[in-house]
N, C-alpha and C positions, 0 to 999 in steps of 0.2 A: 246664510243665503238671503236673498233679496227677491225679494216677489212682486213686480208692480211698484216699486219705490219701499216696500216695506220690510224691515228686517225681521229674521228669523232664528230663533236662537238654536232649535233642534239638530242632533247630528243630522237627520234624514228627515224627508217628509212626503209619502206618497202624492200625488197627483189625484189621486181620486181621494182623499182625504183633504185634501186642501178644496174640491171643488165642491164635494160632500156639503164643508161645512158654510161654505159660501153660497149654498145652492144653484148653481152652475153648472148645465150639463156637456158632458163629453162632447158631445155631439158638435154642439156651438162655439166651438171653442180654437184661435191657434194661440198655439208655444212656441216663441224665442228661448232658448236653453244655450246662454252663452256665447250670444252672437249666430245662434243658426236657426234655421227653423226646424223642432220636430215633427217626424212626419207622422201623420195620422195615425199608422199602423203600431205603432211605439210610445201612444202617449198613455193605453190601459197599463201599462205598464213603468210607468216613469217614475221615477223615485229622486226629487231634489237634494241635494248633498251640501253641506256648507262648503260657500265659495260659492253657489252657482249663484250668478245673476238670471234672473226669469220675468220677461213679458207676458201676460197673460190676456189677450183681445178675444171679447166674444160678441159675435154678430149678432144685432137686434135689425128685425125686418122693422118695417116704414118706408114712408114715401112722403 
């Protein structure tokens, strides 16, 4: 899988373990998951698979 340009060697890799370790909250957060966006409701839940390609964008407020 590929995350943000970066490759991953694991079969799977939860979504909240990947933000976990990045400290990065849910909240702040969209997913591209192979050309689509996931939706909000389905990202506590998301499990990366090898093959997927994944964007990861999280909103920083400023002005």
């Amino acid at each position: 899988m590929t995350i943000n340009g970066e490759k991953f060697t694991q079969d799977s890799l939860p979504l909240l373990d990947y933000l976990k370790q990045r400290d990065l909250q849910i909240t702040h957060i969209a997913i591209e998951l192979n050309g689509k966006i996931v939706p909000k409701d389905e990202l506590a839940t998301l499990v990366f698979k090898q093959g997927d390609v994944v964007e990861i964008v999280s909103f920083v407020g400023g002005g």
